[in-house]
MINU-588440 format. One line per field, with one value per residue (C-alpha): x, y, z; residue in one letter. Coordinates in Angstrom, 3 decimals. Each point is the difference from the previous one (the first is absolute). Example, Ala and Ser with C-alpha at 12.3 -4.5 7.8 and 13.67 -1.06 7.14 Angstrom:
u <- 12.300; 1.370
v <- -4.500; 3.440
w <- 7.800; -0.660
code <- A; S
This chain:
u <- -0.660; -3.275; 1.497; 1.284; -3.265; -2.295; 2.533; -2.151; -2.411; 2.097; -0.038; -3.701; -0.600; 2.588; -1.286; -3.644; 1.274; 1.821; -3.294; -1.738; 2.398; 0.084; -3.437; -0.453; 2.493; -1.940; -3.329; 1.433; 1.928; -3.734; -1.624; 2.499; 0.939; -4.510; -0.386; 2.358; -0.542; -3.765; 0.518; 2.808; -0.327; -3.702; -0.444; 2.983; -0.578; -2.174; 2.647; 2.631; -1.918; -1.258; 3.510; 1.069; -2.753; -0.081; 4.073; -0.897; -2.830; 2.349; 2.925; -2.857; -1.470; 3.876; 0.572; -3.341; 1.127; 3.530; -1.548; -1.944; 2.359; 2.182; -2.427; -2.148; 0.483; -1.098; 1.462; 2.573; -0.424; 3.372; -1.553; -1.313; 3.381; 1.797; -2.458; 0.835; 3.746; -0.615; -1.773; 2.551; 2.807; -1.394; -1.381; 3.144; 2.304; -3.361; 0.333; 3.569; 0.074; -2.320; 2.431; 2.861; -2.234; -0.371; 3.020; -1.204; 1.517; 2.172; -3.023; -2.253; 2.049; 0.167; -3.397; -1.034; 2.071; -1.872; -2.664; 0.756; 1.668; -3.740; -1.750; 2.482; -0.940; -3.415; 0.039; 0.930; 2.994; 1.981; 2.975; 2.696; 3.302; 1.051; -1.699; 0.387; 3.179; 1.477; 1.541; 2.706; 2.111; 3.626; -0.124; -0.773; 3.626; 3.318; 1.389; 4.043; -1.010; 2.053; -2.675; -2.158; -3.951; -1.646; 0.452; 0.029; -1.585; 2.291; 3.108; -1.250; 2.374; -2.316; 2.651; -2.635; 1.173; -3.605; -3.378; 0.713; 1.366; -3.175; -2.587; 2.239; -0.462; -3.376; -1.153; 2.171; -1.517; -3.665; 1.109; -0.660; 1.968; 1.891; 1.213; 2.249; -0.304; 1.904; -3.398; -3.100; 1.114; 1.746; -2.809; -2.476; 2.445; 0.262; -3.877; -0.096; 2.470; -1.340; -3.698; -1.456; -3.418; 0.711; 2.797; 1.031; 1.765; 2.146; 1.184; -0.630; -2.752; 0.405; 1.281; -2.742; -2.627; 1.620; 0.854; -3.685; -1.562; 2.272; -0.485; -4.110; -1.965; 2.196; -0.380; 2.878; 0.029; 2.266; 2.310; 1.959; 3.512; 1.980; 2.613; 1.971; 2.805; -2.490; -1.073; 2.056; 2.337; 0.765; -3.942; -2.152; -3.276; -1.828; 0.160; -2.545; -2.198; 0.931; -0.290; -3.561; -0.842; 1.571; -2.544; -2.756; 0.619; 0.564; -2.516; 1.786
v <- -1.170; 1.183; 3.859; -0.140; -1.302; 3.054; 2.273; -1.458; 2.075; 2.943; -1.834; -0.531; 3.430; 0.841; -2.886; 1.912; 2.898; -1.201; -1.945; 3.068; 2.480; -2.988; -0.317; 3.914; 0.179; -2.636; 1.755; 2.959; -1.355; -1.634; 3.533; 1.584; -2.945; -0.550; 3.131; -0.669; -4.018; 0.613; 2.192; -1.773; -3.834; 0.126; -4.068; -0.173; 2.523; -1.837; -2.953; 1.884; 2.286; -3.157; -1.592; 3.196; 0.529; -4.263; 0.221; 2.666; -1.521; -3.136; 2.032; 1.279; -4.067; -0.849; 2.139; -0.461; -4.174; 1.190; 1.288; -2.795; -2.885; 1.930; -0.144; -2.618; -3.661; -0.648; 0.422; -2.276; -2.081; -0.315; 1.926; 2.755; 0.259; 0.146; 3.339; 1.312; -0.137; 1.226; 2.694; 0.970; -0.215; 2.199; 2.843; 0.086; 1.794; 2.653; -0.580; 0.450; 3.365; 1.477; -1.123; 2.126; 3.111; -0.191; -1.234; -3.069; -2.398; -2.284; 0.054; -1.195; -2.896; -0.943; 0.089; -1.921; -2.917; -0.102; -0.002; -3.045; -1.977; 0.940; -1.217; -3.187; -0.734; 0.602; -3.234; -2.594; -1.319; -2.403; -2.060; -2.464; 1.567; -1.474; 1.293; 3.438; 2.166; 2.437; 3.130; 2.010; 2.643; -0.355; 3.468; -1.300; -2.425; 2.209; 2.178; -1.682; -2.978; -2.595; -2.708; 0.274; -1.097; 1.265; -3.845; -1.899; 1.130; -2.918; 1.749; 2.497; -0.674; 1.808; 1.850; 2.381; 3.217; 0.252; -1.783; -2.913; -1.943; -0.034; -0.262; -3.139; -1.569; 0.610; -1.230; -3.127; -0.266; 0.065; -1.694; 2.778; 0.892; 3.310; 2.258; 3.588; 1.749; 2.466; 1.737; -0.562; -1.843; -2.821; -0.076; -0.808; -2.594; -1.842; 0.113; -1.626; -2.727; -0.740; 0.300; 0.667; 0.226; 3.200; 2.559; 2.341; 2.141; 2.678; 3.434; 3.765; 1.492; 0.347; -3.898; -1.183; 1.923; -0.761; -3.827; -0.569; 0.986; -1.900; -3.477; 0.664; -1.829; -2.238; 0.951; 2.364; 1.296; 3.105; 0.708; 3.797; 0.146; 2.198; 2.696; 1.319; 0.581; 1.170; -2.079; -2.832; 0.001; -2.145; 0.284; -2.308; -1.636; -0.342; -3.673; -0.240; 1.424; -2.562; -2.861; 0.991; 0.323; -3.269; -1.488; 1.462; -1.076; -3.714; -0.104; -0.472
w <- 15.266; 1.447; 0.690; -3.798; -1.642; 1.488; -2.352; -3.086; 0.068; -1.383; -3.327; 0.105; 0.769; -3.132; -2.006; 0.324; -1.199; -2.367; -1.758; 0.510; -1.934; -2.818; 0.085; 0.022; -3.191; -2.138; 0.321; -1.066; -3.046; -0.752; 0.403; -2.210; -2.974; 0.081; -2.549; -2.436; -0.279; -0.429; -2.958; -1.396; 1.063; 1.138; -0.495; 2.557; 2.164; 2.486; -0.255; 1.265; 1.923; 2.073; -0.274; 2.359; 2.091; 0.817; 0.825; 2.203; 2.378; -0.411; 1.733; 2.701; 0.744; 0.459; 2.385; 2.014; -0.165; 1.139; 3.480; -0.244; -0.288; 2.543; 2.897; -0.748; -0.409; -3.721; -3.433; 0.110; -3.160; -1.604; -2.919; 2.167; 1.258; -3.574; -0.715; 3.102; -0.295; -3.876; 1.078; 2.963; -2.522; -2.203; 2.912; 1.574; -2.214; 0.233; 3.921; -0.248; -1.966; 2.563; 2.535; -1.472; -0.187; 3.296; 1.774; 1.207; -2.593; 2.092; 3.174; -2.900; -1.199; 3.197; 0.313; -3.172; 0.828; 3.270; -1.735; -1.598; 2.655; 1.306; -3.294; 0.545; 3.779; -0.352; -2.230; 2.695; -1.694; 1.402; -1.661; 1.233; 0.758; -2.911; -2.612; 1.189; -1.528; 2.495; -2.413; 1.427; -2.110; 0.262; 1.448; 3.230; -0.420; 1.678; -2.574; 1.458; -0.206; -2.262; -0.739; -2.655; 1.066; -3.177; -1.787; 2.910; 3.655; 1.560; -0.554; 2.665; 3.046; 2.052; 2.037; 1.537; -1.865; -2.336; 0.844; -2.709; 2.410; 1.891; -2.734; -0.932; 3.516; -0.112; -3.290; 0.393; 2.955; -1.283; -3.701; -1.623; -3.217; 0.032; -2.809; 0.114; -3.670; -1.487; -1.725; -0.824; -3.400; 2.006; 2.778; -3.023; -0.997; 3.123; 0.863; -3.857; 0.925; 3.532; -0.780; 3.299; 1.306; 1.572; 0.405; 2.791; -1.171; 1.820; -1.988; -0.068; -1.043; -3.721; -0.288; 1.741; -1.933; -2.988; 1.266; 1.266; -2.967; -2.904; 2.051; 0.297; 0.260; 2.189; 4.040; 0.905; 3.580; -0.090; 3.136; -0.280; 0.538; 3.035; -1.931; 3.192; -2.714; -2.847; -2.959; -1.514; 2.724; 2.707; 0.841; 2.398; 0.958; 2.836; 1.146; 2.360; -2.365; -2.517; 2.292; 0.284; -3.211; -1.323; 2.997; -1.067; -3.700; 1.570; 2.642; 2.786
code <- X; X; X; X; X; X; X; X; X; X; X; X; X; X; X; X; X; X; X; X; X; X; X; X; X; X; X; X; X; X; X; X; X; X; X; X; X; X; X; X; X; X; X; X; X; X; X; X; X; X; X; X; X; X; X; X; X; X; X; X; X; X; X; X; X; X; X; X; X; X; X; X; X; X; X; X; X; X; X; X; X; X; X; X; X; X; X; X; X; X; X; X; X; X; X; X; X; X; X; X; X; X; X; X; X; X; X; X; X; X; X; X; X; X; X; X; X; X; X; X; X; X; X; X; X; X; X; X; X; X; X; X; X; X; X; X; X; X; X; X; X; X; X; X; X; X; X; X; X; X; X; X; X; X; X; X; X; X; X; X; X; X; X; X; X; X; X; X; X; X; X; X; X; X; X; X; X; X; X; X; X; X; X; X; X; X; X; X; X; X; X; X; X; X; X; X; X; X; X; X; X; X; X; X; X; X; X; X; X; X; X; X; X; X; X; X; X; X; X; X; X; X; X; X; X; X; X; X; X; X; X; X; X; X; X; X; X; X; X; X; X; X; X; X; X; X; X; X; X; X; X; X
């Protein structure tokens, strides 16, 4: 987990950038719209003028209390932490774009939800096994096999052909409740019905962006799947590595 969480700082080097260009872009809207409202809406203009200017040194202190929320131990009211997930949610896509541009776009998922199993252990959080929801996508089930896990984990016969089998001896083991969805529609369903305290959740990258975001601000600790076979199929997870991170979620 340690070797994984140095990667974040690829998204706070993007996530700079990123505020930067948006910041760069509102100024100049401000510059160019400032002419025109003061001769047309001049008891506005300043409204609206200030409107910009203030979202813009908003975007700037957000990003100087990302760095420092990400280093240091402060800012972790539970409303602090609602504006900083808004705020991430709404950079990303920003982040993301950037990302395309310049081939990096799967390195820099990977790096953002580092960044926030970072933002997540840097909290101290610590739950009993049983209020913690282990998330697995039914990718990671044998594509031959006959039993269907999706509904019910316990029909897994765990025949050693996929790394269910395990996951299931290991959360029974710990009495921790275990899910496999089919998407991220039925993983938001289950986390509904099960209501835990916090989830770990195991997917690619664009699941668990997408997965770690729609469940905010609930804690999510984001493991990446293993695609030997290439996505959706037949792929795995490193066990040891999830082992670890259920312990340091627990405390053991």
């Amino acid at each position: 987990m340690n070797a994984h969480i140095g990667q974040f700082r690829l998204f706070l080097y993007m996530a700079g950038t990123a505020t930067a260009c948006t910041a760069a872009v509102l100024f100049l809207c401000g510059k160019l719209l400032q002419p025109g409202l003061e001769l047309y809406v001049p008891q506005a203009a300043g409204f609206l003028l200030g409107g910009i200017y203030s979202f813009m040194a908003i975007l700037i202190v957000l990003y100087v209390l990302l760095w420092f929320c990400t280093y240091a131990d402060t800012f972790k009211g539970r409303r602090f932490q609602f504006v900083l997930r808004a705020y991430l949610r709404a950079l990303f896509p920003v982040v993301k774009l950037q990302g395309q541009m310049l081939g990096k776009r799967e390195a820099l998922c990977q790096a953002y939800i580092q960044f926030l199993n970072h933002l997540f252990l840097r909290r101290h959080l610590r739950y009993p096994p049983e209020r913690i929801l282990l998330l697995a996508p039914h990718c990671l089930q044998w594509d031959q096999c006959p039993h269907k896990i999706t509904r019910n984990i316990a029909n897994c016969h765990q025949c050693g052909h996929c790394p269910i089998g395990a996951i299931v001896d290991m959360t029974r083991q710990l009495g921790m409740p275990f899910a496999v969805a089919t998407g991220g529609t039925l993983a938001r369903q289950i986390v509904k019905d099960i209501r835990p305290k916090a989830v770990v959740a195991i997917a690619c990258e664009r699941d668990l962006v997408s997965g770690m975001q729609d469940i905010a601000p609930m804690p999510v600790l984001g493991l990446l799947n293993e695609r030997p076979n290439g996505p959706c199929f037949n792929t795995s997870v490193d066990l040891t590595a999830l082992q670890k991170v259920l312990q340091l979620i627990i405390g053991d």
